[in-house]
N, C-alpha and C positions, 0 to 999 in steps of 0.2 A: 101638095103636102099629103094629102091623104091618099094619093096613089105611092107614093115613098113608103111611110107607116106600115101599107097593106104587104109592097115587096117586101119587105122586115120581117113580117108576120109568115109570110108564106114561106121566105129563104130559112127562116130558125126550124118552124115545123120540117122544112124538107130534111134540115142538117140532123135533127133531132131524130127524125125516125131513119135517116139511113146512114149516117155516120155515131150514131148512139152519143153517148154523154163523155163527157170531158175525164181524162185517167191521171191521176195523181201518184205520185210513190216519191222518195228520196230514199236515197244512201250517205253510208256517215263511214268512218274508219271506228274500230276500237281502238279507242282513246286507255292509255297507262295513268293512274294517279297524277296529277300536275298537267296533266299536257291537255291539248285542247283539241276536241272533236270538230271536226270537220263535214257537215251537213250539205248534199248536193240535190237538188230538185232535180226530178225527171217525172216530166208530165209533158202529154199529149192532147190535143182538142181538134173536134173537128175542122176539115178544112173551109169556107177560108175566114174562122174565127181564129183570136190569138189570145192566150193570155198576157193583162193586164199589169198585175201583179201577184208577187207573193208572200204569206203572210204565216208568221210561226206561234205557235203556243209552247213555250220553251217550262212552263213549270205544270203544265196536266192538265190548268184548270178549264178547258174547255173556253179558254178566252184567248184568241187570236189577238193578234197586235203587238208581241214581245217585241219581234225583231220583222226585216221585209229584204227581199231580194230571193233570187233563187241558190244563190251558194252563202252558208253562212258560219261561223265559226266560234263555236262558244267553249268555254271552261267551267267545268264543273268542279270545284275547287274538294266534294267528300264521295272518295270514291262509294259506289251504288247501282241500282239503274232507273233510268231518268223516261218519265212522259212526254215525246215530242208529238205536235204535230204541225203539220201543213196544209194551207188551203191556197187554191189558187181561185184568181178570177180573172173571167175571160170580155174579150170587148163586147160579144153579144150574149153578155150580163150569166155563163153560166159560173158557177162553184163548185168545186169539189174538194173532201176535204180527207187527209189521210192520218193515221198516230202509228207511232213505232216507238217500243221502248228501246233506249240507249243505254248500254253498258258502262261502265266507268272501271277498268279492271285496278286492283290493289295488290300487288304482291310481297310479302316480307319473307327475308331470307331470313334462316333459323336452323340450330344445329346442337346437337349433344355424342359426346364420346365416354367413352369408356375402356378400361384396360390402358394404365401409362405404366406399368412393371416392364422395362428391358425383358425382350424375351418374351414376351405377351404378344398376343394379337391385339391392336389396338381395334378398336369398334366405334364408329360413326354412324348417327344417325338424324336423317333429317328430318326437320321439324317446320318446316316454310308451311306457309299459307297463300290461297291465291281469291280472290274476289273474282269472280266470270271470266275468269279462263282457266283451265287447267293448267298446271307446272307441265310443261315438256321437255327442258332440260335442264341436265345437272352438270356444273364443272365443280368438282372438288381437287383444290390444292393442297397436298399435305404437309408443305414447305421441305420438302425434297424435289426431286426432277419427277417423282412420282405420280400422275393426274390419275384420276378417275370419272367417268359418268356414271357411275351406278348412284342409283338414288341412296341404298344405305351401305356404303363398301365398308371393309377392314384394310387395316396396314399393319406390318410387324418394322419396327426401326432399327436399324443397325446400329446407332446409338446413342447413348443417351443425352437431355440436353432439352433446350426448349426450342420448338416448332412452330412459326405460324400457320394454322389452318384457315383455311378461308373456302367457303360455298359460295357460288355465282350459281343463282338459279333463274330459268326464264319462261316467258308464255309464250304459246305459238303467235302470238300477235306481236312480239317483241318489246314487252314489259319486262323487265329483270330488276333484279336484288341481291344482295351480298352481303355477308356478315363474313368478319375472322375472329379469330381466337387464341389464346396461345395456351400449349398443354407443355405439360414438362414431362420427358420418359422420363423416371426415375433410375439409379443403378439398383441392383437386388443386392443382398447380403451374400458374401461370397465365404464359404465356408468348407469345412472339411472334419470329419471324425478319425481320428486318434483309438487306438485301440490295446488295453492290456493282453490281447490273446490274437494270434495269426489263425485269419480263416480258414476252414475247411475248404473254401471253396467261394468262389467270385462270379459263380454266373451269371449271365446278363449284368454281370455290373452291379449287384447286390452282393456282399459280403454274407456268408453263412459262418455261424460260429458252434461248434460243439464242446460242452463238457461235462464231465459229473456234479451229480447232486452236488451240493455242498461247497463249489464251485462258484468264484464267479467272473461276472466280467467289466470290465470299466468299461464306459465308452465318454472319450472328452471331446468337444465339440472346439473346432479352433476357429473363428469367426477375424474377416481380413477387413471388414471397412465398418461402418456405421449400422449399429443394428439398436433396435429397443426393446426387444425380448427376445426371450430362448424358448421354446414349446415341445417340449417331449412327449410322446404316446400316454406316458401315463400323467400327464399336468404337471411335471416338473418343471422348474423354470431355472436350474443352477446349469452352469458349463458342462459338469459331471456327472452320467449315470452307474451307478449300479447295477447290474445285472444278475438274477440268479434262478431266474425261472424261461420257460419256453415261450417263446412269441416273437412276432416283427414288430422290432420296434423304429421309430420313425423322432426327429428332430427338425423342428423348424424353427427358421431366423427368420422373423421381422423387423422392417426400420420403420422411421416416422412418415413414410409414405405406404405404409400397408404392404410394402412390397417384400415378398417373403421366397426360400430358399430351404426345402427338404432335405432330407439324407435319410435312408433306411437301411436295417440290415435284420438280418435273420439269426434267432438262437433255439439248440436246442439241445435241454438240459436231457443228459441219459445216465441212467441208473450203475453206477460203478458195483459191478459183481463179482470183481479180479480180488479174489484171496493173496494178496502178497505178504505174508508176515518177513518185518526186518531182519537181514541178517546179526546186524550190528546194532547195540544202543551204546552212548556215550554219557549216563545219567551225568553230568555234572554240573546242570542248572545253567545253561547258557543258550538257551530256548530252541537248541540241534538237536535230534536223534536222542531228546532226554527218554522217550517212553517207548515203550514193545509196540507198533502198529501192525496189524495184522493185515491191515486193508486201507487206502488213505483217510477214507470216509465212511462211519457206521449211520446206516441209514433207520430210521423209526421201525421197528418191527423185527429187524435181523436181530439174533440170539447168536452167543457162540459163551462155547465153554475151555476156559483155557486151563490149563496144568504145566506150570515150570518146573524142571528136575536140576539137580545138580549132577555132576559128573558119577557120581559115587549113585544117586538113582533116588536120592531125598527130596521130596517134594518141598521146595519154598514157595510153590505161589499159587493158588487154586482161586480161580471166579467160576462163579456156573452162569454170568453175563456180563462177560469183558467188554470193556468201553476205552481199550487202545489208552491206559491209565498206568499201567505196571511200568516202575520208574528204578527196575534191578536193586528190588528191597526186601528183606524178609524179616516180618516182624517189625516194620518201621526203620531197619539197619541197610546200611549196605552192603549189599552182597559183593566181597570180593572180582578182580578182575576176573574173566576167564570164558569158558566154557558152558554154558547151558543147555537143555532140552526142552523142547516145548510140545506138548499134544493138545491139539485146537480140532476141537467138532462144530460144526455147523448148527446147532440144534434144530434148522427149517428143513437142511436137506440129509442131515445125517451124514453128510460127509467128513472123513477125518482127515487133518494135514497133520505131518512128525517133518522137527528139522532140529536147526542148530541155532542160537543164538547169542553172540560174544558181548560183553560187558566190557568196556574200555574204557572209563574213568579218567582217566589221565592224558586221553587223547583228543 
């Protein structure tokens, strides 16, 4: 017996100083939320010891005994990462003991868009999350034939209507996640301006309008489907503008999805300088050609001095600042059909005009 014991003693020391101590490690798979990790021993010992058994600490506490064998198979029910370890022991009594933490990966799919106006770039962006692994791919369906991989893509729709969207995202270890959604393109307000005065000109598809002071311009808005406001340049909110000074002015339609529809055009008011005094006045109170106009429009500041003669060279009408009022009367009377003269000076520029002007009454 005691020559047994002694071989023991001598064979451990031999094993011990020249095949060194006993090597422990395991491997496991990254495990997805729900699914269960798979745990594999690999361990080595000198020859010609064997290990006995194997023994796991499956919650950290440094207390062996959870579970036994060398492949084992657990479920960690909240994803995290998890304190394993293993010890093995061998027949000529050695241990070795190893810890690795375990991953538990979590992935949620998640997503936000913006832009649903027809005619809009529609914008996608993802919002997923991933617990110990990173996202490495993306499948975005826009519910057309349309896919994308980009993590945060754009889409423009041809038309309008509601879409399922739906994100499949995944981990390099094959964890995935999915959400859909449904967006509606909206239609936009479809509209057109109407105009009292034909442009100057239509470049690039802007209308340009010119006219004299004094002057103005309509512009009506004709609006074809569903809108819930009108927004003019200057905070008008009726069908109809008014126009009577210089600028670009601009009209937008919104509906009850914010989705809105412009139109602009260009004006500009210029200073009428054209001397035309009428041939003809018809004073007979029927709101035509009742008054002497010398010019369509007197503007602030312009002066003018006029003088009517009669055929014989008798003055009936003298202003020294005519305001396009002389209604072929003298003294409050009317002046017979016929023949008049007129001398009109400028008083800014000193310019004089002489002409003719007929009284027709009856016509």
């Amino acid at each position: 017996m005691k020559r047994v014991l002694f071989t023991l003693f001598i064979l451990s020391c031999f094993l011990g100083k020249s095949f060194g101590q006993a090597e422990v490690n395991f491997v496991f798979n990254l495990a997805c939320k729900g699914d269960s990790t798979t745990m594999i021993a690999q361990a080595a010992v000198p020859t010609p010891d064997s290990i006995t058994y194997y023994s796991w600490d499956l919650n950290g506490d440094f207390t062996f005994g959870d579970a036994y064998g060398p492949v084992l198979t657990k479920l960690w029910p909240i994803p995290g990462t998890y304190d394993v370890g293993l010890k093995i022991y061998t027949k000529l009594g050695l241990m070795e003991s190893i810890y690795r933490q375990i991953p538990i990966v979590d992935i949620t799919a998640n997503f936000s868009s913006e832009n649903f106006c027809f005619g809009d770039v529609t914008k996608f962006f993802n919002l997923s999350t991933s617990i110990n692994s990173p996202i490495s791919n993306f499948e975005w369906d826009f519910g057309t034939t349309y896919l994308s991989n980009l993590e945060n893509p754009t889409y423009t729709y041809l038309a309008t209507g509601n879409y399922n969207i739906s994100l499949k995202v995944s981990t390099a270890n094959g964890c995935t996640a999915q959400k859909s959604d449904i967006i509606y393109i909206s239609p936009v307000p479809e509209i057109a301006l109407n105009y009292s005065l034909t442009p100057v000109s239509t470049a690039n598809g802007v209308p340009t309008f010119q006219f004299f002071r004094g002057q103005s311009l309509t512009a009506n808005v004709v609006i074809k489907n569903a809108f819930t406001d009108i927004i003019w340049s200057n905070k008008s909110h009726n069908d109809t503008l008014v126009i009577t000074e210089t600028g670009y002015y601009t009209v937008e339609v919104v509906n009850d999805k914010g989705c809105s529809t412009s139109l602009g055009f260009n004006v500009l008011v210029v200073e009428d300088t054209r001397i035309v005094p009428m041939p003809v006045i018809t004073p007979n109170a029927d709101g035509w050609n009742d008054e002497f106009k010398i010019k369509e429009y007197l503007m602030p500041g312009e002066k003018f001095e006029l003088k009517i003669y009669n055929r014989y060279g008798d003055e009936v009408y003298a202003s020294s600042d005519y305001r396009n009022d002389w209604k072929g009367t003298y003294k409050g009377n009317k002046l017979p059909d016929g023949s008049y003269y007129y001398y009109l000076k400028d008083k800014n520029s000193g310019t004089i005009y002489k002409g003719a002007v007929n009284i027709l009454t009856n016509k």
